[in-house]
VOSE-926362 format. One line per 5 residues: number of its first residue (from 1); their letters; for each residue x, y, z of N, C-alpha, C. Coordinates in nm, 2 decimals, decimal comma, always signed. Atoms other than C-alpha are relative to their C-alpha. Layout:
BEGIN
NUM) A) X Y Z X Y Z X Y Z ~ ...
***
This chain:
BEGIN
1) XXXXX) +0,05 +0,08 +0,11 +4,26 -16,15 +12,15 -0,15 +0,01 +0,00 ~ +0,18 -0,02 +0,03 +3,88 -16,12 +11,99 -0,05 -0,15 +0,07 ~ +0,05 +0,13 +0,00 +3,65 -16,37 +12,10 -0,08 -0,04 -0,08 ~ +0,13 +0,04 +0,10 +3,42 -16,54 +11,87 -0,13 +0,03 +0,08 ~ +0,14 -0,06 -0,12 +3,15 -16,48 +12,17 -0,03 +0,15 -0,09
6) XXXXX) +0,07 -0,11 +0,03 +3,14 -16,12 +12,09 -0,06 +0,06 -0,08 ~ +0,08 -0,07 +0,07 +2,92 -15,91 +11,92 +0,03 +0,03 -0,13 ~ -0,07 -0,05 +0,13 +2,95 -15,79 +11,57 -0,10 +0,16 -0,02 ~ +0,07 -0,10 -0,03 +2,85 -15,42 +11,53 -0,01 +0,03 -0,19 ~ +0,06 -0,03 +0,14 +2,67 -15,28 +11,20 -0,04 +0,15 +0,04
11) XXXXX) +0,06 -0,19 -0,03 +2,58 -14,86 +11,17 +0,00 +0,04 -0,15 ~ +0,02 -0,07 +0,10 +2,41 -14,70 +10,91 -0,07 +0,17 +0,04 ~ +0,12 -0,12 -0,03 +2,26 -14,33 +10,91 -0,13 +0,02 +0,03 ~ +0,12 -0,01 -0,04 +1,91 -14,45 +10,98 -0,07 -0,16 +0,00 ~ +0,00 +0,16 -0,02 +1,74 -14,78 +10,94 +0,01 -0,05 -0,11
16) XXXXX) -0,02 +0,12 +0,14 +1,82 -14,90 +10,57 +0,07 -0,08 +0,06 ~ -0,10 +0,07 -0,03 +2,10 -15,05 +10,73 -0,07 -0,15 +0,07 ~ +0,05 +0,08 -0,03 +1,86 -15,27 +10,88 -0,01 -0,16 -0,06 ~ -0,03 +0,15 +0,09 +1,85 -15,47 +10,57 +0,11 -0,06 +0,01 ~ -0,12 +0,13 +0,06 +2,19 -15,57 +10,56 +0,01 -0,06 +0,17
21) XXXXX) -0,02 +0,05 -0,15 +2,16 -15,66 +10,97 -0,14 -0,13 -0,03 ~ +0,11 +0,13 +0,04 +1,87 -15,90 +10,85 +0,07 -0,10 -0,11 ~ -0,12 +0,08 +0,13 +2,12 -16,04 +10,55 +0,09 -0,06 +0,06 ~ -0,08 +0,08 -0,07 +2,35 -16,12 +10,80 -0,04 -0,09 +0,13 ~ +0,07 +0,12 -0,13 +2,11 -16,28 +11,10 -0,03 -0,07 -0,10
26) XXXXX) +0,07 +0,11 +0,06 +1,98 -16,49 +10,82 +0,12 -0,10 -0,04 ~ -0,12 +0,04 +0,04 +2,31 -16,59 +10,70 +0,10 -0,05 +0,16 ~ -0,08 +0,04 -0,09 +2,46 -16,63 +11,05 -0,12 +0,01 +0,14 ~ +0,10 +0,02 -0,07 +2,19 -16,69 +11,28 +0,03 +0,03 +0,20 ~ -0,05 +0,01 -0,15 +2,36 -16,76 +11,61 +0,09 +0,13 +0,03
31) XXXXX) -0,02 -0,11 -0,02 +2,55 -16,41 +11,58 -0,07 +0,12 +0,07 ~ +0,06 -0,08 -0,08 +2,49 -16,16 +11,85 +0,03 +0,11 -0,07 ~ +0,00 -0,12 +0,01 +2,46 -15,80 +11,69 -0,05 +0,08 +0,04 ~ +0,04 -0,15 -0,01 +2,44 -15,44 +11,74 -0,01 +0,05 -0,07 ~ +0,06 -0,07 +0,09 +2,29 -15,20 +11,56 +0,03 +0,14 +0,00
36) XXXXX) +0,07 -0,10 -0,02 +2,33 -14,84 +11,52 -0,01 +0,10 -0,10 ~ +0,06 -0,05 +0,06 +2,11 -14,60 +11,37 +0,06 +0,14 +0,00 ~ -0,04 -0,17 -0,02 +2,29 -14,22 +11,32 -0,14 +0,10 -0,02 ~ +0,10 -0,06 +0,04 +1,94 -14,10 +11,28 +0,03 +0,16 +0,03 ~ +0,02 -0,12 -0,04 +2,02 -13,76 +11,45 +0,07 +0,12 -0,11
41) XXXXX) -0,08 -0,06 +0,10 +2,26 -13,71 +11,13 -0,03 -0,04 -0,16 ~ +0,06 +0,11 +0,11 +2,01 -13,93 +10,86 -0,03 +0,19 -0,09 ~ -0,09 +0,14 +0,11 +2,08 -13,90 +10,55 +0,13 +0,08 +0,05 ~ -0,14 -0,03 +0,06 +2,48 -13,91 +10,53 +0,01 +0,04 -0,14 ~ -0,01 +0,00 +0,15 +2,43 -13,90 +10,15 -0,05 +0,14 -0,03
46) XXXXX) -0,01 -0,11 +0,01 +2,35 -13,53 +10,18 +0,10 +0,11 +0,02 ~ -0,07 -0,10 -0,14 +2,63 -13,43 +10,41 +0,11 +0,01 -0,08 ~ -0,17 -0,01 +0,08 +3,01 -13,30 +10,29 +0,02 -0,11 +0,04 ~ -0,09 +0,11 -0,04 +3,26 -13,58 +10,30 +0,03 +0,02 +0,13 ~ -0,09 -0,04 -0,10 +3,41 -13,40 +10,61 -0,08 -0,06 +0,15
51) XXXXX) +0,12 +0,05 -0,12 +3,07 -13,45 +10,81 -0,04 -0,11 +0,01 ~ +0,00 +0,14 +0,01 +3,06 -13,81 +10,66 +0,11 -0,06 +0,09 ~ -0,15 +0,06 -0,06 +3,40 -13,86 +10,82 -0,02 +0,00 +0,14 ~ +0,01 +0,01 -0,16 +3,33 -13,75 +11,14 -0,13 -0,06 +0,08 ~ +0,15 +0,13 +0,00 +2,97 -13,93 +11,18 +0,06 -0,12 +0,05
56) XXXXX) -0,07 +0,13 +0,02 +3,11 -14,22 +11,08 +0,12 -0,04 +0,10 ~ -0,10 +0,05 -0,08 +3,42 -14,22 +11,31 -0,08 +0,02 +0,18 ~ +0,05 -0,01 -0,15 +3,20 -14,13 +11,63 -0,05 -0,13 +0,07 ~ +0,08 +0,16 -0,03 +2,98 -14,45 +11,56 +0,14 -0,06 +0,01 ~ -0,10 +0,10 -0,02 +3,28 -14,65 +11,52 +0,05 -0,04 +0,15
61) XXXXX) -0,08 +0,02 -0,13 +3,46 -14,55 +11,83 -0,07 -0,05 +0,09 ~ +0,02 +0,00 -0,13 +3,16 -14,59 +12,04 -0,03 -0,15 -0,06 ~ +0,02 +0,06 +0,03 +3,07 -14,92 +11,85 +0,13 -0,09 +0,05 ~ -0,12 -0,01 -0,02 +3,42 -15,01 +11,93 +0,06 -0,05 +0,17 ~ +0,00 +0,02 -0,15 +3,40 -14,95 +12,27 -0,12 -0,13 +0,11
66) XXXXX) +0,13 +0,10 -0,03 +3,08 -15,23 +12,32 +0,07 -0,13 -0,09 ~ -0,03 +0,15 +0,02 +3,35 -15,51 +12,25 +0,01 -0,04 -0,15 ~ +0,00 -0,01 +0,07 +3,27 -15,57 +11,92 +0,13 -0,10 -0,09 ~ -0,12 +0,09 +0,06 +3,47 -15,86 +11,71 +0,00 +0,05 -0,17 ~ +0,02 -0,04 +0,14 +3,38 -15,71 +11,34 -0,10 +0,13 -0,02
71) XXXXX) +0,10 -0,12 +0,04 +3,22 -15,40 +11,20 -0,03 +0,03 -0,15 ~ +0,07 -0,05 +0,13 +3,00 -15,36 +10,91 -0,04 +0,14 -0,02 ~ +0,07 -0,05 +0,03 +2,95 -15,09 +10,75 -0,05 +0,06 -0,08 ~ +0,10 +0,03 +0,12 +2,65 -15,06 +10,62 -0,08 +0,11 -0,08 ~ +0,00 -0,10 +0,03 +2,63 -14,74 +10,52 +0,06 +0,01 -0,15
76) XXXXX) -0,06 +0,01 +0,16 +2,70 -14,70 +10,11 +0,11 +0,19 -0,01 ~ -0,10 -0,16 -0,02 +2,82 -14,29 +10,20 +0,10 -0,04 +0,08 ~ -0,12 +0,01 -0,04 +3,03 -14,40 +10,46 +0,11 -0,11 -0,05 ~ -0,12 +0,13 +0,09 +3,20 -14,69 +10,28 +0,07 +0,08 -0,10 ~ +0,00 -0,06 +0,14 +3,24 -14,46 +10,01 +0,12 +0,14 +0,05
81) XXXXX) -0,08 -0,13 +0,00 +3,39 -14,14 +10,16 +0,09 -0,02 +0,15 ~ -0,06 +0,01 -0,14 +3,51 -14,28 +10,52 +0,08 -0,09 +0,06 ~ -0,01 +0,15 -0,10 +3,62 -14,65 +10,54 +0,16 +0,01 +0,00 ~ -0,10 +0,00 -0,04 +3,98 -14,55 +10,58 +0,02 +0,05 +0,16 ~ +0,03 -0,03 -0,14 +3,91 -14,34 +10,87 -0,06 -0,07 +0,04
86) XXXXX) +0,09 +0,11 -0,08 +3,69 -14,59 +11,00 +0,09 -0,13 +0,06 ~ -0,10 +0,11 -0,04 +3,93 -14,85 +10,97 +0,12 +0,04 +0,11 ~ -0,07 -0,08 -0,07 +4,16 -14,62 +11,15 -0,05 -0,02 +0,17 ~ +0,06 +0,03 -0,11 +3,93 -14,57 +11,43 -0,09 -0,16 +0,04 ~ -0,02 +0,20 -0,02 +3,85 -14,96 +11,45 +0,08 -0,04 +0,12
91) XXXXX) -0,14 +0,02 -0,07 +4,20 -14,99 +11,61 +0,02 -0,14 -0,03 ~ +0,05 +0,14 +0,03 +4,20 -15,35 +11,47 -0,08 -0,04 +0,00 ~ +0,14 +0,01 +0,03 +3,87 -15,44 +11,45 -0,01 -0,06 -0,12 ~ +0,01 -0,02 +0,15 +3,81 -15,58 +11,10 -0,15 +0,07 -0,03 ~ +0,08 -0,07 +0,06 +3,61 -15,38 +10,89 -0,05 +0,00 -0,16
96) XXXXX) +0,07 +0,04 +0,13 +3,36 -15,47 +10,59 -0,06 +0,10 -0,06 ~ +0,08 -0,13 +0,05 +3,21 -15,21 +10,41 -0,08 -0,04 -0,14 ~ +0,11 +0,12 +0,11 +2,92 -15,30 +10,11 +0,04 +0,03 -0,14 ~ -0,05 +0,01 +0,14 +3,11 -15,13 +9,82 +0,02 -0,11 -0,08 ~ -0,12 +0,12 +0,08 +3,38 -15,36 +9,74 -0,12 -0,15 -0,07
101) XXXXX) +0,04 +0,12 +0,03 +3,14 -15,70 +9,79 -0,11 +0,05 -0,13 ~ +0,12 -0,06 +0,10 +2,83 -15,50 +9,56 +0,08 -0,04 -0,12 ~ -0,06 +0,01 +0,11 +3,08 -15,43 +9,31 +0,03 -0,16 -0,02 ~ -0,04 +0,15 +0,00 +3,22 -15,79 +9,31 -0,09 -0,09 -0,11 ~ +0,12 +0,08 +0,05 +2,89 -15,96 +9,24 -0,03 +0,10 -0,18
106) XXXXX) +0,12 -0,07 +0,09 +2,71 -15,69 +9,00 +0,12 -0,05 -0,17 ~ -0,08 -0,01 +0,17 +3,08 -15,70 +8,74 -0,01 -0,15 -0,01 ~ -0,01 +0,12 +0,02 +3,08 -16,09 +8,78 -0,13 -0,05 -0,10 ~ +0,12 -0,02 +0,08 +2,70 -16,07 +8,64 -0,03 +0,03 -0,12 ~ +0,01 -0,06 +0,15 +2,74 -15,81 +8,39 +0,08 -0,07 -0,13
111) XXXXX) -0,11 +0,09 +0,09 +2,98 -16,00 +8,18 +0,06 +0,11 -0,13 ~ -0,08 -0,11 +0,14 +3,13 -15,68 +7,99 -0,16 +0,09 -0,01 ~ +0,13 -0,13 +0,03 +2,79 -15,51 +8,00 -0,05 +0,10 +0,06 ~ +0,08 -0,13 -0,12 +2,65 -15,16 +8,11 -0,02 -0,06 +0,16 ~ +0,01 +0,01 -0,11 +2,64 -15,16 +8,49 -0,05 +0,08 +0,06
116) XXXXX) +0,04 -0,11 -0,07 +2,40 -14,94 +8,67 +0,03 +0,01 +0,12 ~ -0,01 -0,05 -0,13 +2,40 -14,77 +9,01 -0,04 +0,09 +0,08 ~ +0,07 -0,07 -0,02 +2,18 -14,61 +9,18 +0,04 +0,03 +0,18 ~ +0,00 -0,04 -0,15 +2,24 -14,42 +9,52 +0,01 +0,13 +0,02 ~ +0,00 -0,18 -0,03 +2,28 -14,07 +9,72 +0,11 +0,01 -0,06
121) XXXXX) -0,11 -0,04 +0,14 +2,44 -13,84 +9,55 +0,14 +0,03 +0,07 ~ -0,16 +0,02 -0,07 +2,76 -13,82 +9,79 +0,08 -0,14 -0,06 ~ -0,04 +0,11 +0,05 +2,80 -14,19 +9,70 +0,03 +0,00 -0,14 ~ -0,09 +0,00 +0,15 +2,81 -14,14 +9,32 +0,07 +0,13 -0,07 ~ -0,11 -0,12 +0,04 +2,98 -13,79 +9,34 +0,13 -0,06 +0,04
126) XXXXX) -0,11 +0,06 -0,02 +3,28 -14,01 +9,50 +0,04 -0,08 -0,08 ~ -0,06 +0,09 +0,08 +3,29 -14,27 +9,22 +0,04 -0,09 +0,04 ~ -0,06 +0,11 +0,00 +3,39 -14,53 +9,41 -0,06 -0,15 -0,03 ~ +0,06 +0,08 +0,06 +3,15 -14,79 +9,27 +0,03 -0,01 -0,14 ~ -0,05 -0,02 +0,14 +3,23 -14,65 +8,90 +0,15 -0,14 +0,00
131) XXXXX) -0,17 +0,06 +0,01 +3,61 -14,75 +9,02 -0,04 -0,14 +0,06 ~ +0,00 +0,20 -0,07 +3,53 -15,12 +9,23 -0,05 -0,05 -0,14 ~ +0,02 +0,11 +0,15 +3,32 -15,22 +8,89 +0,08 +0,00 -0,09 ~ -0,06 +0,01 +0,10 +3,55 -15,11 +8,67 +0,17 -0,08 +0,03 ~ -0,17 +0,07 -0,06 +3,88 -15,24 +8,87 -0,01 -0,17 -0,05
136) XXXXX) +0,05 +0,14 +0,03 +3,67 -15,59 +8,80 -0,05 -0,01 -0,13 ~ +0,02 +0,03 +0,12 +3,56 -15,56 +8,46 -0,01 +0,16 -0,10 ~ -0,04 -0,09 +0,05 +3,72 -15,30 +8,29 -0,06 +0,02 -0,16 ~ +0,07 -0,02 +0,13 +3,52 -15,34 +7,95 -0,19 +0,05 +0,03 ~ +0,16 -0,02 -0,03 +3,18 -15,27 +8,14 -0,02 +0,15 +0,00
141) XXXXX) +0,04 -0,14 -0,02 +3,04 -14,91 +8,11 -0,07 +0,04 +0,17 ~ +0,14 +0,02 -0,14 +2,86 -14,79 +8,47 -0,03 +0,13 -0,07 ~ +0,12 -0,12 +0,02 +2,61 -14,55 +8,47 -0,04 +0,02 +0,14 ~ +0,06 -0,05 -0,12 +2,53 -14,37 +8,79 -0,08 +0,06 +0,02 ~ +0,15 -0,02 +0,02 +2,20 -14,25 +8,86 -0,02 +0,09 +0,19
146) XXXXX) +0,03 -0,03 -0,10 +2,19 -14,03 +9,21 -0,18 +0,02 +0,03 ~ +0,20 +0,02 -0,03 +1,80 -14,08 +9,37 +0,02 +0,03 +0,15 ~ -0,03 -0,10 -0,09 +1,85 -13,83 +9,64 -0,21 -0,05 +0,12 ~ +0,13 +0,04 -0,04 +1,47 -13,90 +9,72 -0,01 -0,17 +0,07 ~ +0,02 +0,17 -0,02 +1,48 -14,25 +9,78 +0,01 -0,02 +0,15
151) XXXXX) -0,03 +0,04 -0,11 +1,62 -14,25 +10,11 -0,13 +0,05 +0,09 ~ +0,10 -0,04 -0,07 +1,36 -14,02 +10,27 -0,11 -0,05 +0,00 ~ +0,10 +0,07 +0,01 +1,08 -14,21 +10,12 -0,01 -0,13 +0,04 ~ -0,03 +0,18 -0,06 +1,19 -14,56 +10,26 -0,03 +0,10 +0,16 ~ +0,01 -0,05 -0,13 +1,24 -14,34 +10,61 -0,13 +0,02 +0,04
156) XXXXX) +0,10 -0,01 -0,04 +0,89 -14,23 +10,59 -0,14 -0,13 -0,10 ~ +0,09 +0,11 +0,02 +0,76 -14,59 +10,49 -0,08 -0,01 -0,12 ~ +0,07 +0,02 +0,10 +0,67 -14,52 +10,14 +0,11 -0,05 -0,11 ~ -0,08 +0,07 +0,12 +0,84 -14,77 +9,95 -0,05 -0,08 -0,11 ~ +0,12 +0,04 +0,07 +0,53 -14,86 +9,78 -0,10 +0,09 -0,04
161) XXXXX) +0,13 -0,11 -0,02 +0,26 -14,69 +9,60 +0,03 +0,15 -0,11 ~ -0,05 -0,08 +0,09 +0,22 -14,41 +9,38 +0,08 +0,13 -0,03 ~ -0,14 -0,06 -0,04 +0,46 -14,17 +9,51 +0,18 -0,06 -0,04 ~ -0,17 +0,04 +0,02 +0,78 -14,36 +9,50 -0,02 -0,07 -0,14 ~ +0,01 +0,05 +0,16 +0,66 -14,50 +9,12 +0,05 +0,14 -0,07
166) XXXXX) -0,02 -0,14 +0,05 +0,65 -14,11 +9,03 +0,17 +0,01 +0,04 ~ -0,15 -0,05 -0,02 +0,99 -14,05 +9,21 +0,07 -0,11 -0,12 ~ -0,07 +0,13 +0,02 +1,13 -14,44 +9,04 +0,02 +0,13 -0,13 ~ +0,01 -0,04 +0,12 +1,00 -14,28 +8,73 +0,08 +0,04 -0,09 ~ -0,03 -0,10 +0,03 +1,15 -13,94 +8,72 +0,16 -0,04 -0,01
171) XXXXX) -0,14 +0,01 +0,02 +1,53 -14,08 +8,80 +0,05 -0,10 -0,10 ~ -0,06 +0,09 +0,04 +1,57 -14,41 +8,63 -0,01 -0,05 -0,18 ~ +0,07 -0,03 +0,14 +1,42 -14,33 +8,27 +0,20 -0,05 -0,12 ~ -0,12 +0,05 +0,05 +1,87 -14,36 +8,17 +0,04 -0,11 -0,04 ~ -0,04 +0,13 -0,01 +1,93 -14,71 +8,30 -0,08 -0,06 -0,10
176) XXXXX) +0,10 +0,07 +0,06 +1,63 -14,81 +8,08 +0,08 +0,00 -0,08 ~ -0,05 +0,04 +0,09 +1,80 -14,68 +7,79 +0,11 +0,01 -0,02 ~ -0,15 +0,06 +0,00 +2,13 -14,76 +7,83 +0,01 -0,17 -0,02 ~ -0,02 +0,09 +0,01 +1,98 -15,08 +7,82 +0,08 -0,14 +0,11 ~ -0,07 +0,02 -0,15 +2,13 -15,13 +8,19 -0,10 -0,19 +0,06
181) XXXXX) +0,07 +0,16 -0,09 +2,03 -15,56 +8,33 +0,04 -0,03 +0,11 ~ +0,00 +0,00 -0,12 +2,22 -15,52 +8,60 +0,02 +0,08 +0,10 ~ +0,05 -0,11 -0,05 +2,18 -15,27 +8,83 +0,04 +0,00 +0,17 ~ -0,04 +0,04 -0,11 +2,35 -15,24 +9,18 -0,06 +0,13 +0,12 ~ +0,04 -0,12 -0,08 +2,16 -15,11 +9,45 +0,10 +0,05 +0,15
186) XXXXX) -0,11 -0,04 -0,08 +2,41 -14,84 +9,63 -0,04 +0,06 +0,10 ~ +0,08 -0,06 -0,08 +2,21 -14,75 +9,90 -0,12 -0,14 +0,15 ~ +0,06 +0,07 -0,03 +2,12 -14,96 +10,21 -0,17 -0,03 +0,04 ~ +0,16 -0,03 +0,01 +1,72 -14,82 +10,19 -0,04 -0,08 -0,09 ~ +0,06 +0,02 +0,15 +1,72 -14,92 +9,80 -0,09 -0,14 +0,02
191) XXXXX) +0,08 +0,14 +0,07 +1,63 -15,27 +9,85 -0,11 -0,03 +0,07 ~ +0,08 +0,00 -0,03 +1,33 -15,18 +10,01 -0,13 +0,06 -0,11 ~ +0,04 -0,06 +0,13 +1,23 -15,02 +9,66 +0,03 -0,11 -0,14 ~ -0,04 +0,06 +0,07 +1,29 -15,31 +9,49 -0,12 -0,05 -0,11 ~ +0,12 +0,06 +0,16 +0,93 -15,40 +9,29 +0,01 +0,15 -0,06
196) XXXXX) +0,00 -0,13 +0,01 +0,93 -14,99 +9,24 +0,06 +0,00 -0,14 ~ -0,06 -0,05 +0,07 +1,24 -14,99 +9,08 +0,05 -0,14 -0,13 ~ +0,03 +0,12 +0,09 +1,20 -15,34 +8,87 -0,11 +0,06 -0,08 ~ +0,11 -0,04 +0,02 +0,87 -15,20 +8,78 +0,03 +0,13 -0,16 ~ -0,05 -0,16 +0,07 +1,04 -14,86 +8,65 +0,09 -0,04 -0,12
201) XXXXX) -0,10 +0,03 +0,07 +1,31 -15,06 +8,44 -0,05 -0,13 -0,07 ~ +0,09 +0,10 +0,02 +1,11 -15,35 +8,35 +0,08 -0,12 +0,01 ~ -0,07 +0,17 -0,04 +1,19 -15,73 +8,32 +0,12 +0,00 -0,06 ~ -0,11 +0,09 +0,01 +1,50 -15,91 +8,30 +0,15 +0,09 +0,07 ~ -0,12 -0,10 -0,05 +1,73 -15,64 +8,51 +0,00 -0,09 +0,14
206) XXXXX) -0,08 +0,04 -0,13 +1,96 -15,82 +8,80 -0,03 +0,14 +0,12 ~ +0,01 -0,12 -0,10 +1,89 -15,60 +9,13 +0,16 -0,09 +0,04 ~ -0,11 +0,06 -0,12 +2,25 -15,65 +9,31 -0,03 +0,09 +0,15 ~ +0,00 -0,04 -0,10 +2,19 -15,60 +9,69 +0,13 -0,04 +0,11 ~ -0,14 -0,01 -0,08 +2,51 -15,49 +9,86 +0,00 -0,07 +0,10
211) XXXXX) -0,01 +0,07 -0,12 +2,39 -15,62 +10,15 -0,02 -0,15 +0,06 ~ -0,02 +0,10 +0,02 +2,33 -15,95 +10,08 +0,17 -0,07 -0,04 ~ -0,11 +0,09 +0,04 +2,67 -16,00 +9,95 +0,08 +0,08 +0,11 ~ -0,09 -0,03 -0,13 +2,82 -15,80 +10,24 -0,03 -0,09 +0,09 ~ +0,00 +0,13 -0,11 +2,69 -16,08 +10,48 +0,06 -0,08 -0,06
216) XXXXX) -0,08 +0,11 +0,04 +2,86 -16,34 +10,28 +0,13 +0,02 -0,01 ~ -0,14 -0,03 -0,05 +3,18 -16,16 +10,28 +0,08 +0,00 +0,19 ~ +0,06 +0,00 -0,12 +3,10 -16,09 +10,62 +0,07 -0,16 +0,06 ~ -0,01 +0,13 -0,09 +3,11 -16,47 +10,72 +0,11 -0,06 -0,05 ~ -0,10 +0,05 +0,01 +3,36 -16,57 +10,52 +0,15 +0,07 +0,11
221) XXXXX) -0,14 -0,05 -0,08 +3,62 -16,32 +10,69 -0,02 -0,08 +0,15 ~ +0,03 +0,10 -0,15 +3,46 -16,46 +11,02 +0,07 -0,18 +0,03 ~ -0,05 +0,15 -0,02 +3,55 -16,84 +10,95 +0,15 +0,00 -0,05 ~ -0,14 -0,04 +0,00 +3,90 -16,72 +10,82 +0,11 +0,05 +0,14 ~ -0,06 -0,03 -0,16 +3,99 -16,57 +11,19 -0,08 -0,09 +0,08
226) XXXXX) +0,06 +0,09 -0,12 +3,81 -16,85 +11,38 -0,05 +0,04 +0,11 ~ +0,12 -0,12 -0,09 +3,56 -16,56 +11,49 -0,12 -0,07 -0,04 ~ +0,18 -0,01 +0,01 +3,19 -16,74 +11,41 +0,02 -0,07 +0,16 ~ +0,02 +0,00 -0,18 +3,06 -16,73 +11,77 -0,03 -0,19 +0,00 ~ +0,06 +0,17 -0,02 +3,01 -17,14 +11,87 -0,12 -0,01 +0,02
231) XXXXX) +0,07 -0,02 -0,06 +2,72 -17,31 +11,95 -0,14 +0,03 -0,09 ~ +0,16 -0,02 +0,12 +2,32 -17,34 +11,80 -0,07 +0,08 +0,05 ~ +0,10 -0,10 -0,05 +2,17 -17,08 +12,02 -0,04 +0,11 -0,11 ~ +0,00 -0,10 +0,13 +2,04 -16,79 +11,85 +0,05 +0,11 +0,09 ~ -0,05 -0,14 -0,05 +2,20 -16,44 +11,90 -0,08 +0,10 +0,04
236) XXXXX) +0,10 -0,13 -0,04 +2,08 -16,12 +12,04 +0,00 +0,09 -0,06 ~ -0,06 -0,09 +0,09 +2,06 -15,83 +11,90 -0,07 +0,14 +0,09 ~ +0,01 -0,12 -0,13 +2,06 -15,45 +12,07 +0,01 +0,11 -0,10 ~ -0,01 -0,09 +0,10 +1,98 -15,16 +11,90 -0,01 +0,14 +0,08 ~ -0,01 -0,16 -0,03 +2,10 -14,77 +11,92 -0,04 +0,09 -0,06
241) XXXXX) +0,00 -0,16 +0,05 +2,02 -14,45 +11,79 +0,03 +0,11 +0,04 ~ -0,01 -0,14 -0,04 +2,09 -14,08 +11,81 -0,11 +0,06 +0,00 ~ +0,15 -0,07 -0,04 +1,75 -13,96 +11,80 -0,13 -0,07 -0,06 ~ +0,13 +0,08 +0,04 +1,42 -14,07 +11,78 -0,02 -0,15 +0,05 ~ +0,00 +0,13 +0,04 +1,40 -14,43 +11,89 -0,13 -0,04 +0,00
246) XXXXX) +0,18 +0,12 -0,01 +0,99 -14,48 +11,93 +0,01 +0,01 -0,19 ~ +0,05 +0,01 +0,19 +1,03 -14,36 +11,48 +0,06 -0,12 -0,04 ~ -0,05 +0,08 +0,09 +1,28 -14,58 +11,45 -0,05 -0,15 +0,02 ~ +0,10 +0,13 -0,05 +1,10 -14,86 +11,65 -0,11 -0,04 -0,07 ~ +0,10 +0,03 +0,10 +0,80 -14,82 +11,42 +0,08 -0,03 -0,11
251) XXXXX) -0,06 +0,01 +0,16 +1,02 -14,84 +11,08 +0,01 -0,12 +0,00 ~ -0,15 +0,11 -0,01 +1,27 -15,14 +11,21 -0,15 -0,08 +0,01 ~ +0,13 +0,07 +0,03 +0,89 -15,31 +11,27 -0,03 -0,08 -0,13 ~ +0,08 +0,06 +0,12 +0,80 -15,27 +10,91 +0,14 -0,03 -0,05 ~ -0,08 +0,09 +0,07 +1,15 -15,36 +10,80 +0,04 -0,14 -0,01
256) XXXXX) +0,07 +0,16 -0,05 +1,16 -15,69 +11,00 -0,09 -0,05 +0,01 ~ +0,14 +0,09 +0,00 +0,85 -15,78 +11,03 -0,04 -0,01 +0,15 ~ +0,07 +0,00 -0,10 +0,82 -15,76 +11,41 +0,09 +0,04 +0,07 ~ -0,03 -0,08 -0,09 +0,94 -15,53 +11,69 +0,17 -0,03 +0,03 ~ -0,10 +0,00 -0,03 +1,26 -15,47 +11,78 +0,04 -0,04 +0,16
261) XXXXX) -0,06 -0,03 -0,17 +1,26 -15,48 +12,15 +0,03 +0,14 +0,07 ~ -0,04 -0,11 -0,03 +1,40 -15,18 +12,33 +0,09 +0,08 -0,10 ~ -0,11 -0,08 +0,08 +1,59 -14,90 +12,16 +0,04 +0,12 +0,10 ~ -0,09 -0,09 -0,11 +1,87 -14,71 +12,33 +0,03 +0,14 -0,09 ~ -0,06 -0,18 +0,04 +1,90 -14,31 +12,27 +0,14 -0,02 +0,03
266) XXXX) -0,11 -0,04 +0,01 +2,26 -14,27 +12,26 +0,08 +0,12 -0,08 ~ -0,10 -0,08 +0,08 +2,51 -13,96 +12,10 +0,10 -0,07 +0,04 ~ -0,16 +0,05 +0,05 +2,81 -14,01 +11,95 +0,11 +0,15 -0,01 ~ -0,14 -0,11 +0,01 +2,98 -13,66 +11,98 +0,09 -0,04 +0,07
***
């Protein structure tokens, strides 16, 4: 039987994922998480499905094996091309992934209107965002927008500035006139580009951040299995990677706001 004590593990391909591990300490405070970074395989959103598959099932297993009472993941390519294998390799585990909740929120918003979506282009060559918004509001158009760039320029800390305005520029010129207001960002980097890409599309466009509504699904499934850990302390949290951890130590810095602690080199072959 799980215990509510243990951990909850979260893995993206590098540190976007970070956002939605801050979406859910903020949201569930006293939760101990783990973190891990596939950096040695960053981006997934380049890779075949095949290499997304097997990525994704390595973290799992070893995520898996560190106890683990839930697994996020916060990866928009692996939710996209992997969360059955994933689920698979879980072995019971439950498993959350940020499609479904993104979609959820963005069609409840749109109310029958254009729905954009911006992420790697593995994520919107699989369509599965097209199919979650539209399973939910079947009168809404989506519009997919792959920004292949995006992720590398969050990695190397330019999520501001006139670089990533030029990149915002060059991809999202559609959503404008499509006339797009709500706009789901499919990518757990994007919502580090979030004045960028407000800026690029101008006022009154909804940003949906997957990862905000994946910690609220998140906690709900938690208080449905009588998994939230007890208790007002605050949680820990432990972070892995496959390569690199002094880069990713500097990133996770400017993503949180202040140091991680130690970071553990780990592979997952």
């Amino acid at each position: 039987m799980m215990s509510a004590r243990a951990p909850i593990g979260i893995f993206d391909s590098g540190a976007g994922g970070l956002t939605v591990l801050q979406a859910v300490a903020r949201r569930m405070p006293g939760e101990n998480l783990i973190y891990f970074g596939d950096t040695a395989n960053l981006p997934y959103g380049t890779k075949s499905p095949r290499a997304v598959i097997r990525a994704s099932v390595a973290v799992t297993r070893f995520l898996a094996r560190q106890g683990i009472k839930a697994l996020v993941v916060a990866c928009n390519t692996s939710s996209a091309l992997a969360l059955p294998d994933i689920s698979r390799a879980a072995k019971g585990i439950p498993v959350v992934g940020v499609i479904g909740p993104g979609a959820r929120a963005a069609a409840q918003a749109a109310r029958g209107r254009p729905v954009g979506v911006v992420a790697t282009a593995a994520t919107v060559s699989s369509g599965a965002y097209a199919r979650a918004v539209r399973s939910r509001a079947p009168r809404s158009r989506v519009i997919s927008i792959a920004c292949p760039l995006f992720v590398p320029l969050v990695e190397e800390g330019l999520w501001s500035g006139r670089i990533a305005q030029e990149v915002a520029a060059r991809y999202l010129p559609a959503l404008r006139r499509a006339r797009v207001k709500t706009l789901i960002l499919g990518c757990t980097h994007y919502p580090l580009l979030k004045g960028v890409i407000r800026r690029a599309l101008g006022r009154g466009v909804r940003l949906v951040d997957s990862g905000e509504e994946t910690a609220r699904e998140l906690e709900a499934l938690l208080k449905r299995r009588g998994l939230r850990r007890p208790g007002k302390a605050s949680g820990r949290r432990r972070f892995y990677v496959s390569d690199d951890p002094a880069r990713f130590s500097r990133l996770a810095r400017r993503f949180l706001g202040r140091g991680v602690g130690k970071v553990i080199l780990h592979g997952c072959e």
